[in-house]
C-alpha positions in Angstrom: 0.0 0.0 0.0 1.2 3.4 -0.8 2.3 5.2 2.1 0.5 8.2 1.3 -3.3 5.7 1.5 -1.9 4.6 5.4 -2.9 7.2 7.5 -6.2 6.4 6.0 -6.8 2.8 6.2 -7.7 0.5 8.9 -5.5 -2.4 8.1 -3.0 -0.7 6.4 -2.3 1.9 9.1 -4.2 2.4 11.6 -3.7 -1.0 13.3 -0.2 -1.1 12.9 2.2 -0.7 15.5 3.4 -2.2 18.8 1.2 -4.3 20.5 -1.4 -4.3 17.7 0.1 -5.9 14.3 3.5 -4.8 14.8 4.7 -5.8 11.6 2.8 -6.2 8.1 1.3 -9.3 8.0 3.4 -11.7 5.3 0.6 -12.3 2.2 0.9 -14.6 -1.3 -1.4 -15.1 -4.1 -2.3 -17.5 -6.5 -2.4 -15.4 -9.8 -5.8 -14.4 -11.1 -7.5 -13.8 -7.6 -7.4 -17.5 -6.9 -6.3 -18.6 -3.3 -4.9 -16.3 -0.6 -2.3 -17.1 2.5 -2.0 -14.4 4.9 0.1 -14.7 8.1 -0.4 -11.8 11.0 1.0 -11.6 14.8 -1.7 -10.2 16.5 -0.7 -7.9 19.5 -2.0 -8.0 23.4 -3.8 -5.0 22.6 -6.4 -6.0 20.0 -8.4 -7.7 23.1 -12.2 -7.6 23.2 -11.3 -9.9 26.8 -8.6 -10.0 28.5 -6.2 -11.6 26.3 -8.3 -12.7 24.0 -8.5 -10.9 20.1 -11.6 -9.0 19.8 -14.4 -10.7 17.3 -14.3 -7.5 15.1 -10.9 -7.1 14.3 -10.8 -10.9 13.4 -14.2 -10.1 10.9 -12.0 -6.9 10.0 -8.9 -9.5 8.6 -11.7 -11.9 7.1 -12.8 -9.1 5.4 -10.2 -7.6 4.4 -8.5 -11.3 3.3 -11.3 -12.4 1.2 -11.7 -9.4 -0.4 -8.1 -9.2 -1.6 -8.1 -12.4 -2.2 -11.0 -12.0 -5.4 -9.6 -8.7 -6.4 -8.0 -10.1 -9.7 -10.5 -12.7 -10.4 -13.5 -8.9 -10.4 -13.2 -6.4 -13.4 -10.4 -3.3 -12.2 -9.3 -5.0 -9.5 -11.2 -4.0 -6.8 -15.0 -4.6 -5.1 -17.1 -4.3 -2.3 -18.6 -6.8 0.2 -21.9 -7.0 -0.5 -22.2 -10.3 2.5 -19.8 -11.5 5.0 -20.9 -14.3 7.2 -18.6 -15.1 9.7 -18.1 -18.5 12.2 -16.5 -18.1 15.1 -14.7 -21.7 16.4 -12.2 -20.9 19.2 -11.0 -18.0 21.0 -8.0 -16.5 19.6 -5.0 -16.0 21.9 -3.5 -12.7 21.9 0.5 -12.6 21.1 0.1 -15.1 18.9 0.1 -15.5 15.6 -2.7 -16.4 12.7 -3.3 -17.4 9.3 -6.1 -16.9 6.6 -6.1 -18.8 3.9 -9.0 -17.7 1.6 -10.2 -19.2 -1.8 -12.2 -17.4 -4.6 -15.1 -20.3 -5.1 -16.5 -18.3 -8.4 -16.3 -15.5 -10.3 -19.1 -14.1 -12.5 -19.1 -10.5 -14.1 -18.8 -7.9 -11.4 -19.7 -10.7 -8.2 -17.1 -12.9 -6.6 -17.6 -15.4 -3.8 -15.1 -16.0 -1.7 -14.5 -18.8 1.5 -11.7 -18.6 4.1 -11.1 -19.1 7.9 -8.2 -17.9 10.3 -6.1 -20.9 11.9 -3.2 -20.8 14.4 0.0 -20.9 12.6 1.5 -24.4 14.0 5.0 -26.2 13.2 4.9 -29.0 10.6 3.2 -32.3 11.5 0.7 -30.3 13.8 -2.4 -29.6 13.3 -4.2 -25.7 13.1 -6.8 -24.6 15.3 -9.4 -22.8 12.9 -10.6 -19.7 15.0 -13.1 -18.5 12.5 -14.5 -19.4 9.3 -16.2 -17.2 6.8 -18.1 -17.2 3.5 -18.1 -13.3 1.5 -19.4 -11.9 -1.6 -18.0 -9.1 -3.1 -19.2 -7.2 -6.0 -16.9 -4.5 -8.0 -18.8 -0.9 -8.1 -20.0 0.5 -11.9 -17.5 3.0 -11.1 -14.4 1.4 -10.4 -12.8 2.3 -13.4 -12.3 5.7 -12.3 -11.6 4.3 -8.5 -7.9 4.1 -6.8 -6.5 0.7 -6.5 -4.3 0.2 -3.2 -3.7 -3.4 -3.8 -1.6 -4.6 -6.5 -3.1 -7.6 -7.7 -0.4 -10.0 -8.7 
């Protein structure tokens, strides 16, 4: 993201920082808005309980994941959720870090739908907690031709 679109943006600014996502989360992409992997540390002080993440910041990375994750697959690269429905599994341990892995299901015209959860990141051989598991549509706007794209898309 630009730096000049930071100051500006939840995700992308806002959050950042110590005890919050300290460092950009890590992201790759299967070409043509495919499959996403995302891997954040999130801080102690994104808790909605004590030590616990807050349910809206982890719909805020679903959101944010799935939607980037259909960018390439919608006409200019960009869209809108038009539904997110989320399922909360576990509680998600503050200090620790997650991963989204999110998959564009179909594409058609301006709609995309999108799956995904948020997992703990685990060593080899183990297996992931899923924290969360959601299920988005997102729809690119009649006007985003003439709308700023923040995200590359490859």
């Amino acid at each position: 993201m630009p730096p000049s679109f930071r100051n500006h943006n939840l995700t992308g600014g806002t959050l950042l920082g110590p005890g919050l996502v300290a460092v950009p989360p890590v992201v790759f992409t299967e070409q043509d808005g495919k499959s996403l992997v995302s891997i954040t540390h999130l801080g102690a002080d994104l808790c909605g309980h004590p030590g616990i993440v807050h349910g809206g910041l982890l719909a805020t990375l679903l959101d944010e994941g799935l939607a980037r994750c259909c960018f390439a697959a919608l006409p200019h690269n960009v869209g809108m959720t038009a539904r997110l429905d989320i399922n909360y599994r576990s509680p998600t341990p503050a200090g620790s870090y997650v991963v989204l892995r999110a998959t564009t299901t179909k594409a058609e015209g301006r709609k995309a739908w999108v799956e995904g959860r948020l997992e703990t990141l685990v060593g080899e051989g183990e297996k992931p907690v899923v924290l969360a598991e959601a299920t988005a549509l997102f729809i690119s706007p009649k006007q985003a031709a003439v709308m700023t794209n923040v995200y590359p898309s490859s």
